[in-house]
C-alpha positions in Angstrom: -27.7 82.2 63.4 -29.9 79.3 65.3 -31.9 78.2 62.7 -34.6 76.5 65.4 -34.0 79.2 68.5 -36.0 82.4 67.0 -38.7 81.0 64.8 -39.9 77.1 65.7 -42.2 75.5 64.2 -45.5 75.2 65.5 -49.1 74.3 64.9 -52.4 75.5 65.0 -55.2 73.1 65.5 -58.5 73.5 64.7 -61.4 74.7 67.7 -64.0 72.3 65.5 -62.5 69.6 67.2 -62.1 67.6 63.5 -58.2 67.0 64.3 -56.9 68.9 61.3 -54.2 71.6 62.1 -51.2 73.8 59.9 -47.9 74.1 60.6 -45.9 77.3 60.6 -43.2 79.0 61.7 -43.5 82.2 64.3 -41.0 84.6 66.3 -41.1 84.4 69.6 -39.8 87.9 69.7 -42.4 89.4 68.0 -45.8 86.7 69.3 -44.9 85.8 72.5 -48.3 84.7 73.3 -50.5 82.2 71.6 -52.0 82.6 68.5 -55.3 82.8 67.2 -56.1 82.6 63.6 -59.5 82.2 61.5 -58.7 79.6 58.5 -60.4 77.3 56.4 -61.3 73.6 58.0 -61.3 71.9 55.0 -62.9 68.7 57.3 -65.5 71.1 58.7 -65.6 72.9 55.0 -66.0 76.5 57.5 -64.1 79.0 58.7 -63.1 78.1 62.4 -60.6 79.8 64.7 -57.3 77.8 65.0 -55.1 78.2 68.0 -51.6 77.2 68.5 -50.7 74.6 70.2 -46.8 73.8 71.9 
């Protein structure tokens, strides 16, 4: 099995604008379209919406 062809690596950056993002894995398959997220900021110390980012 292709380690990299069904679940790459991608990141989510923040929508505060602060720069800070996570990394994670996703299937294609499953989330074909981009992801939104709520997660802590820890620069913004908040809640913010992250969105990923190719």
């Amino acid at each position: 099995m292709n380690r990299h062809g069904t679940r790459p690596v991608v990141r989510r950056g923040s929508t505060a604008g602060t720069g800070y993002s996570y990394a994670a894995r996703t299937t294609r398959r499953h989330d074909p379209d981009r992801l939104e997220l709520r997660k802590h900021d820890p620069v913004a110390r908040r809640h913010v919406v992250f969105r990923e980012e190719r």
